[in-house]
DRENDO-1510 file (C-alpha; in Angstrom, 1 decimal, always signed):
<recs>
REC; n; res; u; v; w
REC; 1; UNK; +0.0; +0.0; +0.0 .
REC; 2; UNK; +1.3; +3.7; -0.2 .
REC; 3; UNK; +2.4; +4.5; +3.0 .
REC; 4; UNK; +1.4; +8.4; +2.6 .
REC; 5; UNK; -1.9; +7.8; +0.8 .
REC; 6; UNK; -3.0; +5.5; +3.9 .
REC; 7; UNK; -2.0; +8.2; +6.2 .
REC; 8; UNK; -4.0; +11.1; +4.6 .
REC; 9; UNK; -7.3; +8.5; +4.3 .
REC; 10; UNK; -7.0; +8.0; +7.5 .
REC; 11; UNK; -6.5; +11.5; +9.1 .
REC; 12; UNK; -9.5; +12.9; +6.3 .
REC; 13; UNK; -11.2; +10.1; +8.2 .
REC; 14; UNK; -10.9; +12.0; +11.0 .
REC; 15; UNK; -11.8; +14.9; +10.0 .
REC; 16; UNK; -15.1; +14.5; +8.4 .
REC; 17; UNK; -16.2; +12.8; +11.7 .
REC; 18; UNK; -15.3; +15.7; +14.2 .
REC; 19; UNK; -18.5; +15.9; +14.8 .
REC; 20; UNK; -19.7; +12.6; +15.1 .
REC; 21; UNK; -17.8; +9.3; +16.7 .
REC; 22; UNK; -14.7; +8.2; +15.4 .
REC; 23; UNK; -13.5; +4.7; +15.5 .
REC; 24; UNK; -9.5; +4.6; +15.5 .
REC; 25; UNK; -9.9; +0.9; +14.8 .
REC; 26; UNK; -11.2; +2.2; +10.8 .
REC; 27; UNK; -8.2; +5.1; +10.9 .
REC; 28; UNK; -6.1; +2.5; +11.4 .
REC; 29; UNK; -7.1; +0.0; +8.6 .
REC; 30; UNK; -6.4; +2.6; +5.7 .
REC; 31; UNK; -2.6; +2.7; +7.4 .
REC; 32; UNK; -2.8; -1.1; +7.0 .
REC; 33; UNK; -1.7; -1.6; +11.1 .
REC; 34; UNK; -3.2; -2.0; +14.0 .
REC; 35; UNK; -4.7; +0.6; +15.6 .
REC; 36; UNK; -2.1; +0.5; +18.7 .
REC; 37; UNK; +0.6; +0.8; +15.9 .
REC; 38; UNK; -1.0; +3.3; +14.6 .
REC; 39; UNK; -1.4; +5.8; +17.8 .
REC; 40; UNK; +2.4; +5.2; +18.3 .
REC; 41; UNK; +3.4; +6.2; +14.7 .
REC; 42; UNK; +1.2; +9.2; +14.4 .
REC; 43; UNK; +2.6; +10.8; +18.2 .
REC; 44; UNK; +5.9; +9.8; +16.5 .
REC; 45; UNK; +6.0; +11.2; +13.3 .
REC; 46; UNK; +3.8; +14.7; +14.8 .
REC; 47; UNK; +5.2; +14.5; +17.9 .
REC; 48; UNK; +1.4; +15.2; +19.7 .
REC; 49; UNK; -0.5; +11.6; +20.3 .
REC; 50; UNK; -3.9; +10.9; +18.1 .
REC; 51; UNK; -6.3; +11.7; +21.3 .
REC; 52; UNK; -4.5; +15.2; +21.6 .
REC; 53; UNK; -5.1; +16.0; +17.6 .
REC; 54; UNK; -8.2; +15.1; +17.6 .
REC; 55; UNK; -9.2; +17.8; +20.3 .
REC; 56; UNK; -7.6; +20.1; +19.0 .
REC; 57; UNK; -9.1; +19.7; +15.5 .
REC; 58; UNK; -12.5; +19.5; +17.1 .
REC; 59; UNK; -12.1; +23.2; +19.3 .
REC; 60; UNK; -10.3; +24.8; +16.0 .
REC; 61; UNK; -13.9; +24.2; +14.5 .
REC; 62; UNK; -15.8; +25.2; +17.7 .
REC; 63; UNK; -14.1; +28.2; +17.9 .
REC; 64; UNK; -14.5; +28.8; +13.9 .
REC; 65; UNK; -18.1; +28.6; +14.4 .
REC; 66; UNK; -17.9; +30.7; +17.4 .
REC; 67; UNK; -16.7; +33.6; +16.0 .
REC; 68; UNK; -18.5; +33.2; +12.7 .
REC; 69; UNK; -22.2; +32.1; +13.4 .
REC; 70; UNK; -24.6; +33.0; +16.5 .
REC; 71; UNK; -25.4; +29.6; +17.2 .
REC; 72; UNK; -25.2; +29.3; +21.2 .
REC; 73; UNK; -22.2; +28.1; +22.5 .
REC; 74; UNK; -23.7; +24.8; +24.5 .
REC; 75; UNK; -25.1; +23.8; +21.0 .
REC; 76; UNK; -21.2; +23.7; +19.6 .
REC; 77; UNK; -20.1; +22.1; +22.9 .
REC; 78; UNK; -22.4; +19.2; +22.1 .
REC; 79; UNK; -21.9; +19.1; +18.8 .
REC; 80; UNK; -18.2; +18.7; +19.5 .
REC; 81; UNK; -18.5; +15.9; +21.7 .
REC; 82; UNK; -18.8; +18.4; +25.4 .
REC; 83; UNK; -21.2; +16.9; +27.5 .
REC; 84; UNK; -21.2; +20.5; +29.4 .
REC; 85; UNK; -20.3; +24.0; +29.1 .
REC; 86; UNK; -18.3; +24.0; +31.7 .
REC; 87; UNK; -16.2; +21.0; +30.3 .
REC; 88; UNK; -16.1; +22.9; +27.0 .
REC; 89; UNK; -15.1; +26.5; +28.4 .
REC; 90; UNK; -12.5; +24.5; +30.2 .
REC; 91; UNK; -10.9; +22.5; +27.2 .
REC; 92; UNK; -11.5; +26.0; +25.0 .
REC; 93; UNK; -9.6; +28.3; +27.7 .
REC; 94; UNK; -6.5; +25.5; +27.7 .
REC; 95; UNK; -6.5; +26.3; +23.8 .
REC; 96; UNK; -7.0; +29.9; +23.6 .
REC; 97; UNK; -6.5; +31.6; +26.7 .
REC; 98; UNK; -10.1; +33.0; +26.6 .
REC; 99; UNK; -13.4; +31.4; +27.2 .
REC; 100; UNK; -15.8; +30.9; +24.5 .
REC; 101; UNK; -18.3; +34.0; +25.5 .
REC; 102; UNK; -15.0; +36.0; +25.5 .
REC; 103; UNK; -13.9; +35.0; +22.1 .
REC; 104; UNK; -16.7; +36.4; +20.3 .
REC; 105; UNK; -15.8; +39.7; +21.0 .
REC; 106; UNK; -14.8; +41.8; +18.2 .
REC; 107; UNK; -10.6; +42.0; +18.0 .
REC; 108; UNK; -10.7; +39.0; +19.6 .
REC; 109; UNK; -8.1; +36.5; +17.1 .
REC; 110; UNK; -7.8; +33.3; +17.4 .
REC; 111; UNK; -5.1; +30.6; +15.7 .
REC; 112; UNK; -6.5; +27.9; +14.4 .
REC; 113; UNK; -4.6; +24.3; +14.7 .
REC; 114; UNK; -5.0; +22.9; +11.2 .
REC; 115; UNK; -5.3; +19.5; +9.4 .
REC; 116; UNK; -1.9; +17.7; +9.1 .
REC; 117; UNK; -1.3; +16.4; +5.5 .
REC; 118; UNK; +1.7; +14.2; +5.4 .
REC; 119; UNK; +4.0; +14.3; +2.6 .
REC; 120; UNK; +7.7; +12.1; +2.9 .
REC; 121; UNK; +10.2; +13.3; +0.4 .
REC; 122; UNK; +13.9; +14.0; +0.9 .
REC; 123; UNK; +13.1; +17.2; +2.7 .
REC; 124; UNK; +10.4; +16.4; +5.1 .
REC; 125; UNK; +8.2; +13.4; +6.6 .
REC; 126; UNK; +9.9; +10.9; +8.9 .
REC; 127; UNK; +12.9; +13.5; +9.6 .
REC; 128; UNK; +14.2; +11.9; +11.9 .
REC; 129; UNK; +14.3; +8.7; +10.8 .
REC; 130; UNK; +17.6; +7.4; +9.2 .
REC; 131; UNK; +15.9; +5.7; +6.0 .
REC; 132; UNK; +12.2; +6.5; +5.7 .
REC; 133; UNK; +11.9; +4.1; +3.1 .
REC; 134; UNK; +12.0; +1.3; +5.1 .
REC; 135; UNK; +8.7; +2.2; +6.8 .
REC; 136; UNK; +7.3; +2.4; +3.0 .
REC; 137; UNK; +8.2; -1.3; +2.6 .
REC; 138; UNK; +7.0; -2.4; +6.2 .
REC; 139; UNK; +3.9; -0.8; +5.4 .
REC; 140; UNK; +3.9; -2.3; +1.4 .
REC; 141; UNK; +5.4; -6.0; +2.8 .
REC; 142; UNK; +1.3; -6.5; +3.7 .
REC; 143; UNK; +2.2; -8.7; +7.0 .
REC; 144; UNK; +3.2; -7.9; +10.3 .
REC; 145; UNK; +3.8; -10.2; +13.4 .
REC; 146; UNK; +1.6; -9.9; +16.3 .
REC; 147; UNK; +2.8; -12.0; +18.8 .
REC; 148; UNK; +6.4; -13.7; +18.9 .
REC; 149; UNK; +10.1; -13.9; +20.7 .
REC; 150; UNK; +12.2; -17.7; +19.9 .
REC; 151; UNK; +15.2; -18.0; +20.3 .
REC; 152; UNK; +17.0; -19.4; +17.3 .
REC; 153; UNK; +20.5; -20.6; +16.7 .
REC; 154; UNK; +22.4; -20.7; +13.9 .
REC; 155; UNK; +25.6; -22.1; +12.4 .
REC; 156; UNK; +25.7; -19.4; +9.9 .
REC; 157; UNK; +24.5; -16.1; +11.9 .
REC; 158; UNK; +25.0; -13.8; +8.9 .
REC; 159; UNK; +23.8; -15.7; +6.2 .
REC; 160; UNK; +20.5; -16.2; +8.5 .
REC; 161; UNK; +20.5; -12.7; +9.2 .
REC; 162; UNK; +20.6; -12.1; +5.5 .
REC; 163; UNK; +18.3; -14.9; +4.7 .
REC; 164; UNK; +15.5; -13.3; +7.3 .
REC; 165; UNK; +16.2; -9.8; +5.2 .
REC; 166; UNK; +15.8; -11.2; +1.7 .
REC; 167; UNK; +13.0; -13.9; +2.2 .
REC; 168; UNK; +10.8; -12.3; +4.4 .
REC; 169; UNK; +11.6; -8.9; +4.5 .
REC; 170; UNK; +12.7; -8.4; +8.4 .
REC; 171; UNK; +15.1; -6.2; +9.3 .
REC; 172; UNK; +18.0; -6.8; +12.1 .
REC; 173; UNK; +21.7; -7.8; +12.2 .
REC; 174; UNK; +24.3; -9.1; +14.5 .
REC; 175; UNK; +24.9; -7.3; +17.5 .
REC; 176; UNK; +27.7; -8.7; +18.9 .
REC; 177; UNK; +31.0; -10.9; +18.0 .
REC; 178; UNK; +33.9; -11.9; +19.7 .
REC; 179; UNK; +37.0; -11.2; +19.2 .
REC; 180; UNK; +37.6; -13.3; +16.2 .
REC; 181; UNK; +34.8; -11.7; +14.4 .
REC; 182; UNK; +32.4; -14.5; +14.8 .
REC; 183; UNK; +28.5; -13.4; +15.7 .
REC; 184; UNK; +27.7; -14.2; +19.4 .
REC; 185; UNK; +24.4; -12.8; +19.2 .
REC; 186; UNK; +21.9; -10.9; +16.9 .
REC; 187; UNK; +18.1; -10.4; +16.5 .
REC; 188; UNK; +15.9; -10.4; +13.8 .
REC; 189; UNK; +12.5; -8.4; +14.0 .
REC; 190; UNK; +9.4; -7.6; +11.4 .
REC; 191; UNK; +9.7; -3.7; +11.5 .
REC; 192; UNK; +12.0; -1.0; +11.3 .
REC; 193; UNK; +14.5; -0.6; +14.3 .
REC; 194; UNK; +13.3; +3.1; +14.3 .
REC; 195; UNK; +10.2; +1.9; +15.6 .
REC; 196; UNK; +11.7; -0.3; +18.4 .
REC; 197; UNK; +13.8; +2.5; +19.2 .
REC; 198; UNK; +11.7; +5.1; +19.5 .
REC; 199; UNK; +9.4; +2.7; +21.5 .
REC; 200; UNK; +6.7; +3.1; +18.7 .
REC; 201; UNK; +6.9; -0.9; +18.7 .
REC; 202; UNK; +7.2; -3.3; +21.5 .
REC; 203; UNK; +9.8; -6.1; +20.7 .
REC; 204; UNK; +8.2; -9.1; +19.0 .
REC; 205; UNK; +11.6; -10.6; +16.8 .
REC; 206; UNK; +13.4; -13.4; +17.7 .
REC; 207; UNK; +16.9; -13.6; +19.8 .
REC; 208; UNK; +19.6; -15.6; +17.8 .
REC; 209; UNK; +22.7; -17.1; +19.1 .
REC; 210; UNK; +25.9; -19.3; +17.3 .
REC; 211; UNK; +25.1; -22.7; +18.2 .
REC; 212; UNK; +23.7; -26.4; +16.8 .
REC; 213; UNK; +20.5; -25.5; +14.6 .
REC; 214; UNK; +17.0; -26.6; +16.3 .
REC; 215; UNK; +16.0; -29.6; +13.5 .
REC; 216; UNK; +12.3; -29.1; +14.0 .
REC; 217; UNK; +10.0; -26.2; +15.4 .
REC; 218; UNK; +12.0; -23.1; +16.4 .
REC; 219; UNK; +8.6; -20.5; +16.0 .
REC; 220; UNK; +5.3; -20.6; +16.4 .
REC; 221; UNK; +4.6; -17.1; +15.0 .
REC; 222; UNK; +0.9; -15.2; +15.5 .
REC; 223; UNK; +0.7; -12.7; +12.4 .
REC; 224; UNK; -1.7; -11.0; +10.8 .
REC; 225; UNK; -1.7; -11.3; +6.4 .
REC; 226; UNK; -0.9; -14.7; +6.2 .
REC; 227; UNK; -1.6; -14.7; +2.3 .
REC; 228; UNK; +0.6; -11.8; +1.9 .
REC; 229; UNK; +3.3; -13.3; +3.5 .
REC; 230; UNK; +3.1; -16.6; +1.5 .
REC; 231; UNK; +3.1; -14.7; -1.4 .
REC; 232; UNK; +6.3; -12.6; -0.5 .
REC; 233; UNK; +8.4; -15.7; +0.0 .
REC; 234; UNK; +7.0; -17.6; -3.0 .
REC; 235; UNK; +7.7; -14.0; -4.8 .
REC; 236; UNK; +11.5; -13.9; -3.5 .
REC; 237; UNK; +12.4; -17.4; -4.8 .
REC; 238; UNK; +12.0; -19.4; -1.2 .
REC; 239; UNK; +10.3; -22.5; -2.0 .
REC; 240; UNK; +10.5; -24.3; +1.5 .
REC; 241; UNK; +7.1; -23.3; +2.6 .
REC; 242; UNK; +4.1; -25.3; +3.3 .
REC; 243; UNK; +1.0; -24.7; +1.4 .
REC; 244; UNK; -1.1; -22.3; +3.6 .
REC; 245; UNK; -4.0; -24.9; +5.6 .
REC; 246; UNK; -7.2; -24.6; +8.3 .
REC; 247; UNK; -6.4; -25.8; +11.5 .
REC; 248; UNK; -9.2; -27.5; +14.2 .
REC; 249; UNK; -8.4; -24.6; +16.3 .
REC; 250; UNK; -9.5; -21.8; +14.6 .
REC; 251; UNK; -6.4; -20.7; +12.5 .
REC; 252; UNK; -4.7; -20.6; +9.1 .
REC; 253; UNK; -0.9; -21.9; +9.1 .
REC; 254; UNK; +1.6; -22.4; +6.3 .
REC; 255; UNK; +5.6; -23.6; +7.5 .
REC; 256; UNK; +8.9; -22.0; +6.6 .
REC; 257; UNK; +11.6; -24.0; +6.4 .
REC; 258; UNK; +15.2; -22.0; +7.3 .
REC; 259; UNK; +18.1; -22.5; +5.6 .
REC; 260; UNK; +19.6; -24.1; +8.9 .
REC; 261; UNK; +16.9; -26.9; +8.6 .
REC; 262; UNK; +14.9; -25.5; +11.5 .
REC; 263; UNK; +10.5; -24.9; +11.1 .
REC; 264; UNK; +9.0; -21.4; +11.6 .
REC; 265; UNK; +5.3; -21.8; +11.6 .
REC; 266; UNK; +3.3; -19.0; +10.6 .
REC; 267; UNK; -0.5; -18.6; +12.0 .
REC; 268; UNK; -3.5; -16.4; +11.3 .
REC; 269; UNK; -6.2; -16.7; +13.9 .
REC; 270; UNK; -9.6; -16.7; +11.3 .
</recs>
């Protein structure tokens, strides 16, 4: 999906519902994420969380319609979502400094807060981020893991490393060698580190160490897109999966088999 188009849906989402109840859970779905993800990468990309735009988007209007209609100011409390005056002349006086019988004096000015519109080139969007287009493909790759943290081990830590990059589209390295150069430890997770470091993401990869490969069943991974992520490892030349199949306890599954020999099985609740 495009990563800014999703973004924009989802905040003109917002918007035409100011006045009415929004559901973050829909905002969310035209991001392709969850809706948790999708607090955490708004409040980190605006640096203000979701709940905090919204209420400010909502009192821009009230006071619009303040200063520009003579509609009584409980009736634009309530049709912001104020369940009293007070409540609303509270929130208002936060904003503005004034209350909203004082703001319709004449000289009275008011600066609005306006609609964010996202747009990631080389010059803005995700500044702070080292590599913005890695968010583009997390958001494009269709999949994301919900619940998940093996421990794997590996013969070969940077050829898995590589393999996890290539075939699934993870992201991750080795962290540590030893004084010989060989890898001692690494992880391997389904998102951008920017996330994970700027606690956007909770940690949901897998630890891997140098050691004797597990032969069987090294993950049992919860995700979210099964069909997308069959499709990406059939699509980057992996053969060694399982063909995606029901299971009696109310799942979809498909298996991944490593390079190392080891079984990560991937599940969709239905």
């Amino acid at each position: 999906m495009d990563w800014q188009k999703g973004l924009n849906q989802a905040l003109d989402y917002i918007e035409n519902n100011l006045t009415g109840e929004i559901d973050l859970t829909i905002a969310a779905k035209y991001v392709g994420c969850s809706t948790w993800e999708f607090q955490r990468i708004f409040s980190f990309i605006t640096q203000i969380s979701i709940g905090e735009y919204i209420r400010r988007r909502k009192l821009t209007l009230a006071a619009e319609s303040i200063q520009t209609s003579h509609e009584k100011i409980i009736d634009i409390a309530l049709k912001f979502g104020y369940d009293s005056p007070a409540a609303f002349s509270r929130a208002f006086s936060q904003l503005y400094g004034v209350t909203p019988s004082l703001a319709r004096n004449d000289g009275v000015s008011l600066k609005p807060y306006p609609k964010i519109t996202f747009e990631f080139n080389d010059k803005g969007g995700f500044s702070d981020m080292e590599n913005q287009s890695d968010l583009i493909k997390y958001s494009e790759r269709g999949y994301y893991v919900q619940a998940n943290a093996p421990v794997y081990t590996t013969k070969d830590m940077d050829k898995t490393c590589k393999w996890f990059q290539d075939v699934l589209g993870w992201y991750g390295d080795v962290i540590a060698r030893d004084d010989s150069g060989i890898p001692m430890y690494g992880c391997v997770f389904d998102y951008p580190g920017e996330l994970m470091d700027s606690n956007i993401a909770p940690w949901r990869g897998i630890h891997m160490f140098t050691g004797e490969p597990i032969k069987g069943v090294a993950g049992f991974i919860h995700i979210q897109g099964l069909d997308k992520l069959y499709k990406l490892v059939k699509e980057n030349g992996w053969n060694h999966i399982t063909d995606i199949e029901p299971q009696a306890w109310g799942a979809r599954e498909c298996a991944i088999t490593t390079p190392d020999g080891c079984i990560l099985r991937f599940f969709e609740t239905i």
